[in-house]
C-alpha positions as YAML, in Angstrom:
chain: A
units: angstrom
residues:
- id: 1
  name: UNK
  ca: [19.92, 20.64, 47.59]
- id: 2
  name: UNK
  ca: [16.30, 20.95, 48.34]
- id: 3
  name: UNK
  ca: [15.10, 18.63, 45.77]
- id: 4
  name: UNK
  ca: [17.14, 15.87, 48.06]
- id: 5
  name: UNK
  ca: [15.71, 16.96, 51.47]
- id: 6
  name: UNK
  ca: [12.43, 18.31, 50.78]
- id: 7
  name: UNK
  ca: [10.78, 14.63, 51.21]
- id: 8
  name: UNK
  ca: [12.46, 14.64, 54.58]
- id: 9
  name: UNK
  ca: [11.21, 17.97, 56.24]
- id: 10
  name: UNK
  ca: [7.54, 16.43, 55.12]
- id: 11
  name: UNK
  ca: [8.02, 14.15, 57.84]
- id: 12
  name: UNK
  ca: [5.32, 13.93, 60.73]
- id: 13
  name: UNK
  ca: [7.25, 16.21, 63.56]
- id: 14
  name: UNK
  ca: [10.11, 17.18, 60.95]
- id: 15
  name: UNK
  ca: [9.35, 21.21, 61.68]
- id: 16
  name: UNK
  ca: [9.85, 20.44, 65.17]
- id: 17
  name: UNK
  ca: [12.57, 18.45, 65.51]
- id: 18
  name: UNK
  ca: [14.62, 18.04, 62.47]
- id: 19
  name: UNK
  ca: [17.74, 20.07, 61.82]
- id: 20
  name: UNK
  ca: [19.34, 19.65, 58.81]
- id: 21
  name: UNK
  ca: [23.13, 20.86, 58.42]
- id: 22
  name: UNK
  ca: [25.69, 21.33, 55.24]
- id: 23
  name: UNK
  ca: [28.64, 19.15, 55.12]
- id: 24
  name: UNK
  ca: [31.47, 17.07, 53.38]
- id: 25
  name: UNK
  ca: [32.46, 13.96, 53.84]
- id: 26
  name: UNK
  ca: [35.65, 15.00, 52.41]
- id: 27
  name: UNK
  ca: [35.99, 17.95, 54.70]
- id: 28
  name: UNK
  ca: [37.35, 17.42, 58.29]
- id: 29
  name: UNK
  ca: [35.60, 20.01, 60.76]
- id: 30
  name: UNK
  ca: [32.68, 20.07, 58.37]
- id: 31
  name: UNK
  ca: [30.60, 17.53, 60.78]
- id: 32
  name: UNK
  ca: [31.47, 19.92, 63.88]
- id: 33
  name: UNK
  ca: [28.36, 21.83, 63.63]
- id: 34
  name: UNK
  ca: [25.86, 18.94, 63.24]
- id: 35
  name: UNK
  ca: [27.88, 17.01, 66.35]
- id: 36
  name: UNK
  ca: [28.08, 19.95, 68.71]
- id: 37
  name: UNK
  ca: [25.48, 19.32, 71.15]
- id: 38
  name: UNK
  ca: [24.78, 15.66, 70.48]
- id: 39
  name: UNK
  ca: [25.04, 12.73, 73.06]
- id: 40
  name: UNK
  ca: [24.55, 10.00, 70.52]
- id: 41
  name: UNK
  ca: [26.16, 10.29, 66.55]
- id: 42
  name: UNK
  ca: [24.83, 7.69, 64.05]
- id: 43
  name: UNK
  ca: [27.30, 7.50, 61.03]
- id: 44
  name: UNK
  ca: [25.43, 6.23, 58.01]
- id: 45
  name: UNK
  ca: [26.31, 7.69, 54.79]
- id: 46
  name: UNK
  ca: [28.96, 5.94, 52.47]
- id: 47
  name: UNK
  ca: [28.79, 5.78, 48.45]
- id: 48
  name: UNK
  ca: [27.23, 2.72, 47.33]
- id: 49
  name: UNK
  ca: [28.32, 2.20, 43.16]
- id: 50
  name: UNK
  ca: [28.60, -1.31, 42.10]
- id: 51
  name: UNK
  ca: [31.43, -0.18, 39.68]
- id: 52
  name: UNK
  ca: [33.64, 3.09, 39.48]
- id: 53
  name: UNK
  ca: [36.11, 4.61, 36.86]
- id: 54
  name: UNK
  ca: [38.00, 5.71, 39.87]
- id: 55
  name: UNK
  ca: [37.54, 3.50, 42.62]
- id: 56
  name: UNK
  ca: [39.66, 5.84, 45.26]
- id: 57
  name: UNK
  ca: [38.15, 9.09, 44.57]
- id: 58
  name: UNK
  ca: [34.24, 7.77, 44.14]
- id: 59
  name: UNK
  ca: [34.26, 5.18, 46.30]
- id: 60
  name: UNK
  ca: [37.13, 4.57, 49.36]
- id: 61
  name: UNK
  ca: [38.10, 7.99, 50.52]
- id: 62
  name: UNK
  ca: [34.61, 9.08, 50.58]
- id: 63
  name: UNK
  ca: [34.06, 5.82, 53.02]
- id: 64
  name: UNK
  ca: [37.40, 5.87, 55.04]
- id: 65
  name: UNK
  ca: [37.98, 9.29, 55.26]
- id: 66
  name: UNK
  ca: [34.58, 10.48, 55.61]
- id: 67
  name: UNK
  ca: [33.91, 7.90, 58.57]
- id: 68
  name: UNK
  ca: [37.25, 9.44, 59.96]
- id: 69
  name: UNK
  ca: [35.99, 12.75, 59.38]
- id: 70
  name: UNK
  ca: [32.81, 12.18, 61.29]
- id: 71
  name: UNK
  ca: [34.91, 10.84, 63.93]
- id: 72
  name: UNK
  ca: [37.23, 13.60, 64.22]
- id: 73
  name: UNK
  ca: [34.51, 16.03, 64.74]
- id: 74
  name: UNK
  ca: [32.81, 13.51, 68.10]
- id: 75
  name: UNK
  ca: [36.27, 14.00, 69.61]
- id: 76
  name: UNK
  ca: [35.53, 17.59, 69.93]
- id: 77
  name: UNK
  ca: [32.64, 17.59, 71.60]
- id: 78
  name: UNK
  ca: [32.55, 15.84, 75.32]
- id: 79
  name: UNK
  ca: [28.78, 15.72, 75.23]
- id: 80
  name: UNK
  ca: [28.80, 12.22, 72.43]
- id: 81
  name: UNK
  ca: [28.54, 9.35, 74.80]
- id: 82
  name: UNK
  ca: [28.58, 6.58, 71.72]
- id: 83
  name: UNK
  ca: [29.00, 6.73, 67.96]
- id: 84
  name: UNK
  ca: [27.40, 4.28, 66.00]
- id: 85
  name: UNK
  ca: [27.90, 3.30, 62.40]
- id: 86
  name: UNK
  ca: [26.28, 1.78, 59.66]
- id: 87
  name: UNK
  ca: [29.22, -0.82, 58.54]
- id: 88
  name: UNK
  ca: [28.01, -3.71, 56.41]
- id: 89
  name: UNK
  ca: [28.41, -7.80, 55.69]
- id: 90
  name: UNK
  ca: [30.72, -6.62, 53.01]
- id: 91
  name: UNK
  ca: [33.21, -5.85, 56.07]
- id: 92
  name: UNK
  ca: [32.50, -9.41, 57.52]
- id: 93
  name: UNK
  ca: [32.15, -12.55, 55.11]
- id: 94
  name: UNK
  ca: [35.22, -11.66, 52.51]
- id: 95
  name: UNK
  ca: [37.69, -13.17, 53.96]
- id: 96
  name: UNK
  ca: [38.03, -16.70, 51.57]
- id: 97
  name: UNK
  ca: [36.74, -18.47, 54.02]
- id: 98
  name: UNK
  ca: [33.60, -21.40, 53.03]
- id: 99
  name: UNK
  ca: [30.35, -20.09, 53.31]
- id: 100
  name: UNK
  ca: [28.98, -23.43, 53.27]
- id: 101
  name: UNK
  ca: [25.52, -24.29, 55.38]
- id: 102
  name: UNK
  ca: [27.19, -25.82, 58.55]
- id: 103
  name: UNK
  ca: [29.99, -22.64, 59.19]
- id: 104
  name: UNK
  ca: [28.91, -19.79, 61.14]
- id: 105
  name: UNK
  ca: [29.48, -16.03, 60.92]
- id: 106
  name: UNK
  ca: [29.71, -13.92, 63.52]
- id: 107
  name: UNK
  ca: [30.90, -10.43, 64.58]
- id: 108
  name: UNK
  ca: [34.09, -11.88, 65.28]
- id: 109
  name: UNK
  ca: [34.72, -12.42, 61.26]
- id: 110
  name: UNK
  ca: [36.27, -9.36, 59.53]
- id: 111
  name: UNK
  ca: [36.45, -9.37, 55.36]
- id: 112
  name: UNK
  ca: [40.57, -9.36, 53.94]
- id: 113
  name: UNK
  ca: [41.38, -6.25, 51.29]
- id: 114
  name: UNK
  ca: [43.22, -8.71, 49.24]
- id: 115
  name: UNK
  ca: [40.10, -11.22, 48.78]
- id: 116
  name: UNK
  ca: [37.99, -7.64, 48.52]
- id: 117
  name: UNK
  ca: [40.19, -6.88, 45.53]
- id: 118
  name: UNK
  ca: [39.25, -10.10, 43.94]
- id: 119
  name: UNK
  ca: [35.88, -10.32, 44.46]
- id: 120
  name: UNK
  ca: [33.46, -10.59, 42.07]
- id: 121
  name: UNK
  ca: [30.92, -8.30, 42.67]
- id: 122
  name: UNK
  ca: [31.26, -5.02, 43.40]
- id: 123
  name: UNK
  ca: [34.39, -5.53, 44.55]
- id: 124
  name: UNK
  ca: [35.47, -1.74, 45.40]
- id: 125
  name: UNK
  ca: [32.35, -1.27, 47.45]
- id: 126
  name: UNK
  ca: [33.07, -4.23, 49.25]
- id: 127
  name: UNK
  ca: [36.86, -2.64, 49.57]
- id: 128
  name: UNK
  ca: [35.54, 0.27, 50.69]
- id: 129
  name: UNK
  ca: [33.63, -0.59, 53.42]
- id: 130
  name: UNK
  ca: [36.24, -2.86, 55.12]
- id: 131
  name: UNK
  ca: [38.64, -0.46, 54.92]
- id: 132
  name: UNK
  ca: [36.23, 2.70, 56.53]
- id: 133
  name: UNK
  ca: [35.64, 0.04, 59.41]
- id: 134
  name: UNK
  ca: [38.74, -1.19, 59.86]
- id: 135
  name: UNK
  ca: [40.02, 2.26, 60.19]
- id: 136
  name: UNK
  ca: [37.14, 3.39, 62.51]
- id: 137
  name: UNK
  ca: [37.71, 0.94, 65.04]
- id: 138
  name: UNK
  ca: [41.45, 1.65, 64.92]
- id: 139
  name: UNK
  ca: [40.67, 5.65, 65.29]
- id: 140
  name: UNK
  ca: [37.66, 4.55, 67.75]
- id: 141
  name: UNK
  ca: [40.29, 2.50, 70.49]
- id: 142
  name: UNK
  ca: [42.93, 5.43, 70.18]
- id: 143
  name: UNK
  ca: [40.51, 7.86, 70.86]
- id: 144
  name: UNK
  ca: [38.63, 7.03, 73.48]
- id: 145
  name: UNK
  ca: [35.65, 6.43, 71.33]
- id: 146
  name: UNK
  ca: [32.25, 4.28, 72.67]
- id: 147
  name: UNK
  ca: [31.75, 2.96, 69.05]
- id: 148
  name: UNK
  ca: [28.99, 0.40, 67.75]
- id: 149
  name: UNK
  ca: [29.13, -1.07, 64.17]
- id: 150
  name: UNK
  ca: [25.80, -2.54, 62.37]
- id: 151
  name: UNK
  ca: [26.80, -4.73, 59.46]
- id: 152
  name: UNK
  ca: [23.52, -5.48, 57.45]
- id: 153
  name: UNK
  ca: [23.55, -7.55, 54.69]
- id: 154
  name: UNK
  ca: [21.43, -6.25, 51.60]
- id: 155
  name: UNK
  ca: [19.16, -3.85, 52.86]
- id: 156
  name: UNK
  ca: [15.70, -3.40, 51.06]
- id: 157
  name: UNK
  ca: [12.13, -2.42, 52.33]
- id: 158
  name: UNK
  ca: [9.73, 0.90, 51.97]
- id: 159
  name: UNK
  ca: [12.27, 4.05, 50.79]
- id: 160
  name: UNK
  ca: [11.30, 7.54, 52.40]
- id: 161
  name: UNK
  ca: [12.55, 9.25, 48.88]
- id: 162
  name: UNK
  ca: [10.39, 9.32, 45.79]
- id: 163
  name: UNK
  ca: [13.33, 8.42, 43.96]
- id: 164
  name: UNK
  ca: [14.84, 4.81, 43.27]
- id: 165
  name: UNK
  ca: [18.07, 4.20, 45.61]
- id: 166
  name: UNK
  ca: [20.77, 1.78, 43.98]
- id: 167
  name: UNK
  ca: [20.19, -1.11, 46.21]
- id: 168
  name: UNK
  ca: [16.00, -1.16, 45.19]
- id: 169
  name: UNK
  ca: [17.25, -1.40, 41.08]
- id: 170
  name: UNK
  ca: [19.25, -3.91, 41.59]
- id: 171
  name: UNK
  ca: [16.33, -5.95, 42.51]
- id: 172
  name: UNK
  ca: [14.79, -4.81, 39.49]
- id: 173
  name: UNK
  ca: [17.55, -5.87, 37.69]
- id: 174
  name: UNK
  ca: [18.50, -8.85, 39.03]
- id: 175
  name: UNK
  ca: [16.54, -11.20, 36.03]
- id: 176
  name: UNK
  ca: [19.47, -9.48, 34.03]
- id: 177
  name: UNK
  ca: [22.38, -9.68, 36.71]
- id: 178
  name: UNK
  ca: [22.38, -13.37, 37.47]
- id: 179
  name: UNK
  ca: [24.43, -15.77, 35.70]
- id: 180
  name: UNK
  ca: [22.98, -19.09, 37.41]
- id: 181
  name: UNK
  ca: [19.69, -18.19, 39.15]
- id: 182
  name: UNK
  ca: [19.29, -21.68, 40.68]
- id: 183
  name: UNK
  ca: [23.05, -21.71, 42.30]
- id: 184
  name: UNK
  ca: [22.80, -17.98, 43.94]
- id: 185
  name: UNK
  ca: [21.46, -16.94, 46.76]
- id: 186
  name: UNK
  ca: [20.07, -13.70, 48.28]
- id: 187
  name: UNK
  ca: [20.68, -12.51, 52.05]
- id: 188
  name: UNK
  ca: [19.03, -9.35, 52.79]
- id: 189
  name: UNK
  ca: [17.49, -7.38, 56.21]
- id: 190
  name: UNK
  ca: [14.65, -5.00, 56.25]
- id: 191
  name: UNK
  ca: [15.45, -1.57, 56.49]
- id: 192
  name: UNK
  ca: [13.07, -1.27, 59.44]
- id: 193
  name: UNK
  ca: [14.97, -3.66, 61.23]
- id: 194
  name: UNK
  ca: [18.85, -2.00, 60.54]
- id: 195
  name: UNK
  ca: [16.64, 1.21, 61.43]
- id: 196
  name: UNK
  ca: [15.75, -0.44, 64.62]
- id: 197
  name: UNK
  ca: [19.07, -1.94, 65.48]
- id: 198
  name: UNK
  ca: [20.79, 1.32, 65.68]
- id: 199
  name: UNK
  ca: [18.33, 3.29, 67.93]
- id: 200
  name: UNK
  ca: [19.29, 0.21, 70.07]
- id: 201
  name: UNK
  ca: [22.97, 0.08, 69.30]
- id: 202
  name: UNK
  ca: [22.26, 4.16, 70.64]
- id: 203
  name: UNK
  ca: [20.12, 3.49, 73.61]
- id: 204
  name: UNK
  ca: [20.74, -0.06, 75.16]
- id: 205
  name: UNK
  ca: [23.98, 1.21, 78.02]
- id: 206
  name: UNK
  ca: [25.63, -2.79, 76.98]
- id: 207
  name: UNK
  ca: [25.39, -2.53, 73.43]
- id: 208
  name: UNK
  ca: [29.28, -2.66, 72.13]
- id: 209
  name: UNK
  ca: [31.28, -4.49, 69.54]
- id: 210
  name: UNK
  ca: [29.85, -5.43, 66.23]
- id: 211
  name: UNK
  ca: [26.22, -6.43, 64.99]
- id: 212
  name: UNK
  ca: [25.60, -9.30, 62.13]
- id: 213
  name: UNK
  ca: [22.21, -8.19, 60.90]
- id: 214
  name: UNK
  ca: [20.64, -10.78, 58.30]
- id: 215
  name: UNK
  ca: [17.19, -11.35, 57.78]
- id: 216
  name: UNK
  ca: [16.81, -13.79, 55.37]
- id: 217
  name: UNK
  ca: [19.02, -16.04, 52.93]
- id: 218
  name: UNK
  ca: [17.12, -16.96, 49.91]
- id: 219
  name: UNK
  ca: [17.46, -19.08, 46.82]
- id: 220
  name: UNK
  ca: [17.86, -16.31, 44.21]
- id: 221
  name: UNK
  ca: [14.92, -18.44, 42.62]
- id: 222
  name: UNK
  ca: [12.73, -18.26, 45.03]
- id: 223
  name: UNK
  ca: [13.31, -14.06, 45.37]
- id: 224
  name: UNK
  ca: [12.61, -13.88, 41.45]
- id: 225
  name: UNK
  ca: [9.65, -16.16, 42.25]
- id: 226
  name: UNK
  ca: [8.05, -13.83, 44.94]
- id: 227
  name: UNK
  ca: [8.73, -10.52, 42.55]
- id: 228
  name: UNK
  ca: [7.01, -12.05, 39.72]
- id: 229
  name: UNK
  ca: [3.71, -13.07, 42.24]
- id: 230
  name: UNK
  ca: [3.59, -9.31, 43.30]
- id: 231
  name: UNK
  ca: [4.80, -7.62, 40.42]
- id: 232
  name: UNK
  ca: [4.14, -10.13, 37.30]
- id: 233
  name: UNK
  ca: [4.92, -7.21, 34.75]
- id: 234
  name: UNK
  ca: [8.57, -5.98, 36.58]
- id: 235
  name: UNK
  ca: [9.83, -9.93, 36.53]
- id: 236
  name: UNK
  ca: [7.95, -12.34, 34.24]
- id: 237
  name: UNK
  ca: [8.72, -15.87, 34.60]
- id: 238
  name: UNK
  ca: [10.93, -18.13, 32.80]
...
């Protein structure tokens, strides 16, 4: 689809040295084209829906079996040194344990299905993502695979696409999304900063394991604050 790409090959050095291939997530061998070749594969698409009529089909095969898919193809190809791939805090902090200011979390935290399927907010996402990781490290150590996860927490900052992603309206609509403004709270990283992390994840020879990537955590009051100061007509206050 050109309409999706086109703001991509108007990148500065895009003519030169962007290749853009056709694949499925859903399609095993599909990835073997856009692999071949490659020393370094960075895993990064998954379906992000805060709610689904079909949670399997829309939201955790595309993320298990695609990131299985994608993996599948790197076995091929004896030229992919490391994979890395974009996992998420969604994979880390569900797990029922207090997230209370004096516990830590760390990379050695992973998120439980069963308190996935419980959670309240956007619950088969969350399902989805511990599952794709939890099967990629599995697939990863079987395989032979140098894999590196990134788990970001909400990721916002400048989009390359002229169109709105889901993760930029839900800011817009979080006035309308929060129940208790003044108990909630807001963790989020900068998109130039997971962007950063995984050239590094790529190039640094001891990168390994898992990556916690959070930025901030903010009073949900004091986010709505800062959006009304810069955009006063998008969030006006209380």
């Amino acid at each position: 689809d050109s309409k999706k790409t086109e703001h991509l090959l108007a990148l500065d050095g895009a003519k030169e040295r962007l290749h853009l291939f056709q694949a499925d997530l859903m399609e095993e061998g599909s990835f073997d084209a856009a692999v071949d070749g490659c020393e370094g594969v960075f895993h990064t698409a998954s379906p992000v829906l805060l709610s689904a009529n079909n949670p399997q089909a829309e939201l955790i095969d595309p993320a298990v079996k695609g990131t299985l898919n994608v993996l599948k193809s790197c076995v091929k190809f004896a030229t992919v040194n490391r994979v890395v791939l974009t996992s998420s805090m969604a994979a880390v902090i569900v797990n029922g344990r207090p997230l209370t200011p004096d516990v830590v979390v760390d990379e050695t935290w992973f998120s439980d299905p069963f308190f996935c399927e419980n959670f309240k907010i956007a619950k088969w996402y969350v399902l989805s993502k511990t599952l794709a990781e939890e099967a990629a490290w599995k697939f990863a150590e079987g395989n032979g695979i140098d894999l590196v996860t990134i788990n970001p927490s909400y990721v916002i900052g400048p989009l390359l696409q002229p169109s709105l992603n889901l993760t930029v309206e839900m800011i817009l609509n979080l006035k309308n999304d929060i129940e208790d403004v003044n108990s909630s709270i807001y963790s989020c990283s900068d998109v130039r900063d997971v962007a950063s992390a995984h050239v590094q994840a790529f190039e640094v020879p001891s990168a390994n394991g898992r990556y916690c990537l959070v930025g901030h955590v903010t009073p949900m009051a004091k986010v709505l604050k800062i959006l009304h100061e810069l955009h006063p007509s998008l969030c006006p206050p209380e």
